[in-house]
mmCIF file of the N, C-alpha and C atoms, coordinates in Angstrom:
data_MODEL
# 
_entry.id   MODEL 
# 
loop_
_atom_site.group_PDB 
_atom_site.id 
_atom_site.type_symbol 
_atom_site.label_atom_id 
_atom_site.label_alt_id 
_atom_site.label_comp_id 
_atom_site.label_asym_id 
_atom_site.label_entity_id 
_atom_site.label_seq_id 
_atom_site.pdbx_PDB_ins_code 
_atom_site.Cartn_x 
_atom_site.Cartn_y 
_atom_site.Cartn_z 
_atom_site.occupancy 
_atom_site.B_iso_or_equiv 
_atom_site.pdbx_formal_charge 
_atom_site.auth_seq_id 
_atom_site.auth_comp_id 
_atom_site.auth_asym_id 
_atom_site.auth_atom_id 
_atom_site.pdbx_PDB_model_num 
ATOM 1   N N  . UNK A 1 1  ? 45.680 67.904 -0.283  1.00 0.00 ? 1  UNK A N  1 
ATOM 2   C CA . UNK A 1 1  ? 45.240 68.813 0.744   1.00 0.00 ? 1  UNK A CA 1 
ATOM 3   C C  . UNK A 1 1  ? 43.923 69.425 0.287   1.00 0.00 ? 1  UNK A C  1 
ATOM 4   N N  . UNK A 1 2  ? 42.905 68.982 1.161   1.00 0.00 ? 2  UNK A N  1 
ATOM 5   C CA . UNK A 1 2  ? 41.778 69.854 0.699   1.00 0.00 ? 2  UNK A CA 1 
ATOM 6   C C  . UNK A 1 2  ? 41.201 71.416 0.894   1.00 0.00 ? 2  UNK A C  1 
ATOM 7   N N  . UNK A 1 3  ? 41.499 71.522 1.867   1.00 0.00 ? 3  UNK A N  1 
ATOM 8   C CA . UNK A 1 3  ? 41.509 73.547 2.333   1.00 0.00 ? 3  UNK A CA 1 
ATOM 9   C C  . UNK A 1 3  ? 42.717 73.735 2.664   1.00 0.00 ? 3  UNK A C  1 
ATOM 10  N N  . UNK A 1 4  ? 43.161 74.770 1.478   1.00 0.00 ? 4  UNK A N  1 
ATOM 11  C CA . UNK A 1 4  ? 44.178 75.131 1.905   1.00 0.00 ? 4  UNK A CA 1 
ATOM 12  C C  . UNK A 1 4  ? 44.177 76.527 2.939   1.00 0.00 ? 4  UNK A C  1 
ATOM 13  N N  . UNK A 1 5  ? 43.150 76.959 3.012   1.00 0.00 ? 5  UNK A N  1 
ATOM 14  C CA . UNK A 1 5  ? 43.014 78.208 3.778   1.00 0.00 ? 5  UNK A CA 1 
ATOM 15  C C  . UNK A 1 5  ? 42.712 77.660 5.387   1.00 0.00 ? 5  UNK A C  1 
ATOM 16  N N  . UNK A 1 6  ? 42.583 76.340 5.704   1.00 0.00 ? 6  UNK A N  1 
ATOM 17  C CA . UNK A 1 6  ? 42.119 75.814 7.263   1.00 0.00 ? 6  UNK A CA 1 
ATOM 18  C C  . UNK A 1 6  ? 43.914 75.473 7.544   1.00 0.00 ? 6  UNK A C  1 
ATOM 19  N N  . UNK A 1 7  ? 44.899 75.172 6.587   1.00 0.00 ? 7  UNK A N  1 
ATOM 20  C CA . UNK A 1 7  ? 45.855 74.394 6.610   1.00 0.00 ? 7  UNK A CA 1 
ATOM 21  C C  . UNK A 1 7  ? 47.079 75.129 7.122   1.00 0.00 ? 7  UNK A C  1 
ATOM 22  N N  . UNK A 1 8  ? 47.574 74.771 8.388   1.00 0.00 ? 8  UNK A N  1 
ATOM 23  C CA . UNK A 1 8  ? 49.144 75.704 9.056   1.00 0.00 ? 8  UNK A CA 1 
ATOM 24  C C  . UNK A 1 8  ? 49.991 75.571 8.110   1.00 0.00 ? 8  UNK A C  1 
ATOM 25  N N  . UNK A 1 9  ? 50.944 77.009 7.845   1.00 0.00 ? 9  UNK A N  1 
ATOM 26  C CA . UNK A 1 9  ? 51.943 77.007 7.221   1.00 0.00 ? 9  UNK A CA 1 
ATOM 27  C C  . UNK A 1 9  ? 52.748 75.756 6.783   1.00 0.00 ? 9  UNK A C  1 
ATOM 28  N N  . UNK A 1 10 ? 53.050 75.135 8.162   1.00 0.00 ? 10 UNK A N  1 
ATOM 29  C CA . UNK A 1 10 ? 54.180 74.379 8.288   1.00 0.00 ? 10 UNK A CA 1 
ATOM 30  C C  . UNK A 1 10 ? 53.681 72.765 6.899   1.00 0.00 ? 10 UNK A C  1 
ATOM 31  N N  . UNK A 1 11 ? 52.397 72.477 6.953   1.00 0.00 ? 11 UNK A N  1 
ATOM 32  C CA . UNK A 1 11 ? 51.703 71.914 5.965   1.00 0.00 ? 11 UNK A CA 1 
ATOM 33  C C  . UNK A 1 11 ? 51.467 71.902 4.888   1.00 0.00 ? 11 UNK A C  1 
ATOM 34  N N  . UNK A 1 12 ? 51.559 73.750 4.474   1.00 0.00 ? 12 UNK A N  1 
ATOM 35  C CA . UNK A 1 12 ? 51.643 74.123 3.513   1.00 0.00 ? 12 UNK A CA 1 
ATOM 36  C C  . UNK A 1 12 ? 52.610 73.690 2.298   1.00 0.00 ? 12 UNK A C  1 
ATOM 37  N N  . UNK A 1 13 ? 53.779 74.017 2.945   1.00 0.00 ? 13 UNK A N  1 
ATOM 38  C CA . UNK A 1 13 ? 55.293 74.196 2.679   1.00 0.00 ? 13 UNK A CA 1 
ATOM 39  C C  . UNK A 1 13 ? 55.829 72.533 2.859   1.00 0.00 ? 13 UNK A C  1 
ATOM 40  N N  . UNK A 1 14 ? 55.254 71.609 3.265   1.00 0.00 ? 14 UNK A N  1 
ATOM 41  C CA . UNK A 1 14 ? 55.326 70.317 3.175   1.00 0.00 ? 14 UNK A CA 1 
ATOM 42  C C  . UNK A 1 14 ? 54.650 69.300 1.857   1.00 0.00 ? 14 UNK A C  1 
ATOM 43  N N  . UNK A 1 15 ? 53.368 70.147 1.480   1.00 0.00 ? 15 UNK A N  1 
ATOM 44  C CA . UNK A 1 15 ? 52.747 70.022 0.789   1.00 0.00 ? 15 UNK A CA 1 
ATOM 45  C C  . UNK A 1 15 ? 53.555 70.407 -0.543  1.00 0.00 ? 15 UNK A C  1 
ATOM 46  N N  . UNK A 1 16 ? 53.879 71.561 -0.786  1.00 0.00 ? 16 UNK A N  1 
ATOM 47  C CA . UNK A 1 16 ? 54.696 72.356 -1.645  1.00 0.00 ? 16 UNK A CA 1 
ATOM 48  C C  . UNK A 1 16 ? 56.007 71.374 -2.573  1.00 0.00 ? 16 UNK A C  1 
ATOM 49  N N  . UNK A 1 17 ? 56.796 71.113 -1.128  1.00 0.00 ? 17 UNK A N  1 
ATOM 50  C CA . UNK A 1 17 ? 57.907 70.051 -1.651  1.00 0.00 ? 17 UNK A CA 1 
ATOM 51  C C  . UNK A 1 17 ? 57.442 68.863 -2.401  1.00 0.00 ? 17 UNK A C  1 
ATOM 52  N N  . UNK A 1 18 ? 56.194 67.823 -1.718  1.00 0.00 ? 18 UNK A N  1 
ATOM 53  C CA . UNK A 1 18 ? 55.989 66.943 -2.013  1.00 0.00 ? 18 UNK A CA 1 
ATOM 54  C C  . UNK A 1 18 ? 55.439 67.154 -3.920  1.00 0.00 ? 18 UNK A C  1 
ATOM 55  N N  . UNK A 1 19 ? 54.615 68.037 -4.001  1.00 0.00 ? 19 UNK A N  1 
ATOM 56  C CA . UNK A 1 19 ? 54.319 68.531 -5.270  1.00 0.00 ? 19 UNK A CA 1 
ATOM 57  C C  . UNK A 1 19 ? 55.623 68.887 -6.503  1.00 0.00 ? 19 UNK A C  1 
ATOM 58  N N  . UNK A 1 20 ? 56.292 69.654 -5.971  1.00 0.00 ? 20 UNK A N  1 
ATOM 59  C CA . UNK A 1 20 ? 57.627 69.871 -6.621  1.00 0.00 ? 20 UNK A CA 1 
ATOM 60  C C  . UNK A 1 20 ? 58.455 68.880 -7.084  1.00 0.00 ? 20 UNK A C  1 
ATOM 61  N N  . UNK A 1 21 ? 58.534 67.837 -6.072  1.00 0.00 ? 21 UNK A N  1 
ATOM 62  C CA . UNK A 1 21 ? 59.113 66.163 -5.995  1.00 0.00 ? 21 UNK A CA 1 
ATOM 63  C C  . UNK A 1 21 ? 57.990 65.553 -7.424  1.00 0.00 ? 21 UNK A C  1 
ATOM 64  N N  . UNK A 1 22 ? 57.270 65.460 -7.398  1.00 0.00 ? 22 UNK A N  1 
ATOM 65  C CA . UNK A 1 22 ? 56.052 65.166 -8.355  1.00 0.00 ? 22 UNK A CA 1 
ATOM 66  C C  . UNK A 1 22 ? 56.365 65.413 -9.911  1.00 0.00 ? 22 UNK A C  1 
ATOM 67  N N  . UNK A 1 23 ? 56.674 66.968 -9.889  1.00 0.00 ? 23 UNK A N  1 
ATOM 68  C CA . UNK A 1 23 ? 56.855 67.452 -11.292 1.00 0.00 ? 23 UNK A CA 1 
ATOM 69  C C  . UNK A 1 23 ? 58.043 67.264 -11.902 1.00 0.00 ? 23 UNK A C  1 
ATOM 70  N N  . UNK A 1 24 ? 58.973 67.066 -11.005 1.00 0.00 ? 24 UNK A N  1 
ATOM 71  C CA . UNK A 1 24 ? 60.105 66.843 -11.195 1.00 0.00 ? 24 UNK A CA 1 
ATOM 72  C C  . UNK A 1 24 ? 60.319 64.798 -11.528 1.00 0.00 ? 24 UNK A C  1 
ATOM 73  N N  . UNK A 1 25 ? 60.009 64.128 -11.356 1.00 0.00 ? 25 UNK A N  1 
ATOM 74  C CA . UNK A 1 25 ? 59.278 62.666 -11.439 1.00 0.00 ? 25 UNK A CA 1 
ATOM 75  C C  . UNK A 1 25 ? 58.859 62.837 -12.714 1.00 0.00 ? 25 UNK A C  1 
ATOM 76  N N  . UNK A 1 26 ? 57.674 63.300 -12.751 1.00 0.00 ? 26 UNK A N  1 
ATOM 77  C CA . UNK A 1 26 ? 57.176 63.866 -14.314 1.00 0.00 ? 26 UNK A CA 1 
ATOM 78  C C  . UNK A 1 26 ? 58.019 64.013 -15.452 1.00 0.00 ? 26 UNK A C  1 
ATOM 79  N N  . UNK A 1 27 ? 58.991 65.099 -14.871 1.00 0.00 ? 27 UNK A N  1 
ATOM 80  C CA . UNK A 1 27 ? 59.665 65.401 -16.214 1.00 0.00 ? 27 UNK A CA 1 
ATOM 81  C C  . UNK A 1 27 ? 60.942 64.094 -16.437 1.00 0.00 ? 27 UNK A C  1 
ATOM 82  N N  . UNK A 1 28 ? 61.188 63.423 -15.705 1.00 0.00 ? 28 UNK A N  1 
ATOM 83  C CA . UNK A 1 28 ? 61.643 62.252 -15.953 1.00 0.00 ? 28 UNK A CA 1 
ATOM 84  C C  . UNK A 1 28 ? 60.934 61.207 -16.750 1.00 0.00 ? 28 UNK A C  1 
ATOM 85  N N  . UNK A 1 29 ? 60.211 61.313 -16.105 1.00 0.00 ? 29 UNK A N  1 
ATOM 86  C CA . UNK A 1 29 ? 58.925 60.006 -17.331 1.00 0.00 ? 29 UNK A CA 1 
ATOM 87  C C  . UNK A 1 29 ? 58.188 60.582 -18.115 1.00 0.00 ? 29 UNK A C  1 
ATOM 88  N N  . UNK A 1 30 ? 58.618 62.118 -18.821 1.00 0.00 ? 30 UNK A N  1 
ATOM 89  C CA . UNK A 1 30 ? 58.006 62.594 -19.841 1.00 0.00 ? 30 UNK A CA 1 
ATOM 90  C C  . UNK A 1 30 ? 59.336 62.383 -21.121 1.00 0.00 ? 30 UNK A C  1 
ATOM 91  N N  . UNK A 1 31 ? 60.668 62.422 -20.396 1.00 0.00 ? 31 UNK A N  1 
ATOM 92  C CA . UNK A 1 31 ? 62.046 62.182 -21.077 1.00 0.00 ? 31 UNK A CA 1 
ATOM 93  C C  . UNK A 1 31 ? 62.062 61.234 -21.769 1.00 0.00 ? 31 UNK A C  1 
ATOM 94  N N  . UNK A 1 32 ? 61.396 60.168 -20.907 1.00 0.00 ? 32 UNK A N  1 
ATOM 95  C CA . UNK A 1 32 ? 61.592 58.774 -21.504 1.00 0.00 ? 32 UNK A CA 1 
ATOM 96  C C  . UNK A 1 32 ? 60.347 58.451 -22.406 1.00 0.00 ? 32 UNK A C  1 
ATOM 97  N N  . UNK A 1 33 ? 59.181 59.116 -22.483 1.00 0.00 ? 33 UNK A N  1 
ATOM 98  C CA . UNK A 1 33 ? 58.316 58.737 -23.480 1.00 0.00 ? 33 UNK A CA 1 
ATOM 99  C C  . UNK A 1 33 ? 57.111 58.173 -22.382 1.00 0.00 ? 33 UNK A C  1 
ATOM 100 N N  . UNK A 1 34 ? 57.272 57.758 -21.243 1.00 0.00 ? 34 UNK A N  1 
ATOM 101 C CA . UNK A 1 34 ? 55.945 56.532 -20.315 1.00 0.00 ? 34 UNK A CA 1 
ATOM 102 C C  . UNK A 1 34 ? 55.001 58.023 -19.805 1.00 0.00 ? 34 UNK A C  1 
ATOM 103 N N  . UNK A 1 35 ? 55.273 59.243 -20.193 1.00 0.00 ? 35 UNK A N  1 
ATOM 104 C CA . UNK A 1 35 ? 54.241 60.174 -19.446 1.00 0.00 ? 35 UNK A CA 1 
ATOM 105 C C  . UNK A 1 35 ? 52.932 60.391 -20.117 1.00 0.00 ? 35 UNK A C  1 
ATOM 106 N N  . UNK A 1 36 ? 52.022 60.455 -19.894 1.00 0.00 ? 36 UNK A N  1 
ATOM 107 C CA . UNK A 1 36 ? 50.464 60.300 -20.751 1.00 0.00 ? 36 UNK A CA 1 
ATOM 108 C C  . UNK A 1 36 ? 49.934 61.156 -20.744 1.00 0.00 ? 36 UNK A C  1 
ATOM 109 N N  . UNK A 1 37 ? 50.015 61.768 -19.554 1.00 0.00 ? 37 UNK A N  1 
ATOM 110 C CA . UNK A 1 37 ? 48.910 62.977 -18.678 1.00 0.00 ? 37 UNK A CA 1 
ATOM 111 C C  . UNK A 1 37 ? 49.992 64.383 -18.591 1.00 0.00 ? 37 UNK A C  1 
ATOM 112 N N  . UNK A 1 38 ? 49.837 64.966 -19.765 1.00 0.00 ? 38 UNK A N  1 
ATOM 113 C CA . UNK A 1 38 ? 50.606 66.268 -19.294 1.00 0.00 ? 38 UNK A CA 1 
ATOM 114 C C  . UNK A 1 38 ? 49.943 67.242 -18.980 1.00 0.00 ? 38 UNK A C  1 
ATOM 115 N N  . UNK A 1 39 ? 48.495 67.115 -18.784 1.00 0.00 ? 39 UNK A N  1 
ATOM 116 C CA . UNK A 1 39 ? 47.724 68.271 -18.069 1.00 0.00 ? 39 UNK A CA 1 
ATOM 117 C C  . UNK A 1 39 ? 48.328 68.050 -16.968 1.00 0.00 ? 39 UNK A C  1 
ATOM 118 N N  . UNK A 1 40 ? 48.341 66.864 -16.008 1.00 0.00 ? 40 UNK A N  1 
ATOM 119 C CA . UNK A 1 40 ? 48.483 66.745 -14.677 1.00 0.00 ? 40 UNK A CA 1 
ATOM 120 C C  . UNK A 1 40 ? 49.766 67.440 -14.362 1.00 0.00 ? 40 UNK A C  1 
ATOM 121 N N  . UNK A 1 41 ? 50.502 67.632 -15.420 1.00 0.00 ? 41 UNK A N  1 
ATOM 122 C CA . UNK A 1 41 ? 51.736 68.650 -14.523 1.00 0.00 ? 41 UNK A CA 1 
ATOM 123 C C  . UNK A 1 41 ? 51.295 69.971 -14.837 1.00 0.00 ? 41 UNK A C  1 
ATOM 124 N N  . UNK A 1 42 ? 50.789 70.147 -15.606 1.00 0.00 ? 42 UNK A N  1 
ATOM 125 C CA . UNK A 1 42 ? 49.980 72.135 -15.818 1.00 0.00 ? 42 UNK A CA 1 
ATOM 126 C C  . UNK A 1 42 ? 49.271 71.845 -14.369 1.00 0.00 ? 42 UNK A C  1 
ATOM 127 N N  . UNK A 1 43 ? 48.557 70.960 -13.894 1.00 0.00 ? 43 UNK A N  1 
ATOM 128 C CA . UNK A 1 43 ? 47.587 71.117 -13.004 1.00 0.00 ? 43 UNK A CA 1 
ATOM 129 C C  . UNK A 1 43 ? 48.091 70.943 -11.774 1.00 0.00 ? 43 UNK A C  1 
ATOM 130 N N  . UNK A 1 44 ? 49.300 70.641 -11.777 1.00 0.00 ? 44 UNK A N  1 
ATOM 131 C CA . UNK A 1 44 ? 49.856 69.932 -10.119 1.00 0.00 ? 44 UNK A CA 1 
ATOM 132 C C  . UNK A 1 44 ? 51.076 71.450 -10.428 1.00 0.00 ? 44 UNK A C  1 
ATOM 133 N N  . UNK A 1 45 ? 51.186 72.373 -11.033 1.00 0.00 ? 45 UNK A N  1 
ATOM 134 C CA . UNK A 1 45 ? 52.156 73.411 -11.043 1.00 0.00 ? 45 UNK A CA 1 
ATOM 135 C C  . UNK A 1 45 ? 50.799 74.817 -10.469 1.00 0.00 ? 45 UNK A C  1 
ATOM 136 N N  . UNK A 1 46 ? 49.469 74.541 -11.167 1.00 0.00 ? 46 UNK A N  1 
ATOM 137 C CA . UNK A 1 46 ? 48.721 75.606 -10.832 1.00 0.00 ? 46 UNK A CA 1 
ATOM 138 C C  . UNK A 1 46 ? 48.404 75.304 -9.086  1.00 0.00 ? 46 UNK A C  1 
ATOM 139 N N  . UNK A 1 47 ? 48.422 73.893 -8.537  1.00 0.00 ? 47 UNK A N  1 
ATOM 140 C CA . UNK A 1 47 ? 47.956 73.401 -7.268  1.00 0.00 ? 47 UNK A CA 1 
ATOM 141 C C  . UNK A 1 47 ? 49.028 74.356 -6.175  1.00 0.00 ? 47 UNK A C  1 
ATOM 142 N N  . UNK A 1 48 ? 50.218 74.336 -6.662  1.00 0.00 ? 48 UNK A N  1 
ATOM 143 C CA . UNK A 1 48 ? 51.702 75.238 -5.989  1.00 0.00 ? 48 UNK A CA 1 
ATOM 144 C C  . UNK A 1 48 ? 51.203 76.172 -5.973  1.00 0.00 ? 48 UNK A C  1 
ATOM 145 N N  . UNK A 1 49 ? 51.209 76.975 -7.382  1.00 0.00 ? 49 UNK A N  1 
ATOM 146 C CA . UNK A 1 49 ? 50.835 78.551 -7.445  1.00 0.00 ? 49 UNK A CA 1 
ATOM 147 C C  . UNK A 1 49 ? 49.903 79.169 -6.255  1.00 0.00 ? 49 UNK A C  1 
ATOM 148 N N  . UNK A 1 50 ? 48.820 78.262 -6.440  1.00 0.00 ? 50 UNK A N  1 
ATOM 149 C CA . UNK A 1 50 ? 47.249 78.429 -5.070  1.00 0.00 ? 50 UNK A CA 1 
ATOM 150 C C  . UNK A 1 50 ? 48.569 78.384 -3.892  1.00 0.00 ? 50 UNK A C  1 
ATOM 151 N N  . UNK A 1 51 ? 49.262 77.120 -3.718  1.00 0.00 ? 51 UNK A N  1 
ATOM 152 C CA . UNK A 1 51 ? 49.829 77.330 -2.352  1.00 0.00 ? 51 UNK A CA 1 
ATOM 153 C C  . UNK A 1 51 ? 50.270 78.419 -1.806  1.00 0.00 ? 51 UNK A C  1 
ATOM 154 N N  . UNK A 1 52 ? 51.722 79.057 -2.527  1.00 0.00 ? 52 UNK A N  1 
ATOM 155 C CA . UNK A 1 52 ? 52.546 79.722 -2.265  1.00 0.00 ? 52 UNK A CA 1 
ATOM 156 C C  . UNK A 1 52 ? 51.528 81.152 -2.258  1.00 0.00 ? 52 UNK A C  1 
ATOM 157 N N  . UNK A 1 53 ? 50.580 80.886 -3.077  1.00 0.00 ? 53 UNK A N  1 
ATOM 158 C CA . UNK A 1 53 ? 49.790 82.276 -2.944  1.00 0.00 ? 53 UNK A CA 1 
ATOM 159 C C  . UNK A 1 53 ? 48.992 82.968 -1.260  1.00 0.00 ? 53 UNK A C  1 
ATOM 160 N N  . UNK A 1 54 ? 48.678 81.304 -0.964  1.00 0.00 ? 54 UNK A N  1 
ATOM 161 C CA . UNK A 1 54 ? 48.649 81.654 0.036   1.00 0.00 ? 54 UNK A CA 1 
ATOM 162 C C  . UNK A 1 54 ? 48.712 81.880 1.229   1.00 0.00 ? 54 UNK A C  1 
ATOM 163 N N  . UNK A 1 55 ? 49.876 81.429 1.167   1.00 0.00 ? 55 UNK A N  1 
ATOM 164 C CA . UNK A 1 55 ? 51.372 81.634 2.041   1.00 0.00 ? 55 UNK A CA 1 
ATOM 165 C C  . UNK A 1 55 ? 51.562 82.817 2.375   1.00 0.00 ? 55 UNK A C  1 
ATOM 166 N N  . UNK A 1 56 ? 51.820 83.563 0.847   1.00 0.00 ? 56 UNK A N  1 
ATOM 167 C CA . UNK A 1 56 ? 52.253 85.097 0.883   1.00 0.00 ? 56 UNK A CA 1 
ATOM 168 C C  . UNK A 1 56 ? 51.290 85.863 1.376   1.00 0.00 ? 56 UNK A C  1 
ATOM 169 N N  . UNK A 1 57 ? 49.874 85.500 1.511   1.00 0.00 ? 57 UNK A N  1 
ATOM 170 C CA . UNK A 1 57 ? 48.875 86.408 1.764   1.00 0.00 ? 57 UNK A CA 1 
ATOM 171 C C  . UNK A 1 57 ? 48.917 86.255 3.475   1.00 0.00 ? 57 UNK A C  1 
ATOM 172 N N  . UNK A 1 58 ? 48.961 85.216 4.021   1.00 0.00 ? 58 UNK A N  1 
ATOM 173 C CA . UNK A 1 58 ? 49.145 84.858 5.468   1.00 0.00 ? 58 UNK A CA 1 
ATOM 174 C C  . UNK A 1 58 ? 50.476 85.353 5.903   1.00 0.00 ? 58 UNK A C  1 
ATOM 175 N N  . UNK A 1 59 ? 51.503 85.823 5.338   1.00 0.00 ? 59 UNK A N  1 
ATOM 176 C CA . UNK A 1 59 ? 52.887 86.464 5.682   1.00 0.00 ? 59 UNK A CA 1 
ATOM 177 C C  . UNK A 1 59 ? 52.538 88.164 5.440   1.00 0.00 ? 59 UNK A C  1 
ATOM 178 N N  . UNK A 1 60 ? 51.544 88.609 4.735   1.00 0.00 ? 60 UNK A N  1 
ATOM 179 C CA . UNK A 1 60 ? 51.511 89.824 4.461   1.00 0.00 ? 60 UNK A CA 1 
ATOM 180 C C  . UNK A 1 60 ? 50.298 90.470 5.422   1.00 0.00 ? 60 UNK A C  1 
ATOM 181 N N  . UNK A 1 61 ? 49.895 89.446 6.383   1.00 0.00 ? 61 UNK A N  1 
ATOM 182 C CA . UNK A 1 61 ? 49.002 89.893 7.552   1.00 0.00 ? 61 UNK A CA 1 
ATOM 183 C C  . UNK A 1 61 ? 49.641 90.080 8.736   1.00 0.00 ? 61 UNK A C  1 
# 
């Protein structure tokens, strides 16, 4: 998702799962040893944080 501030809730929160699904994948193929890139889960957990952040800011208007 590239703007998340142009992007409807409902996208948001679609976006959200699919990411979550991701890290969770991750920590499966980090179990087994085939994971390489463990920035990419610091970086696909900070990508959520931005989401939900601003989620809450669009719920607190």
């Amino acid at each position: 998702m590239k703007d998340i501030k142009k992007a409807k809730i409902k996208d948001l929160l679609k976006e959200v799962k699919e990411l979550k699904e991701k890290i969770r994948l991750m920590s499966f193929s980090a179990g087994s040893g085939t994971s390489k890139d463990s920035f990419l889960r610091r970086k696909t957990k900070k990508k959520i944080a931005r989401i939900l952040t601003e989620i809450n800011n669009r719920k607190e208007k």
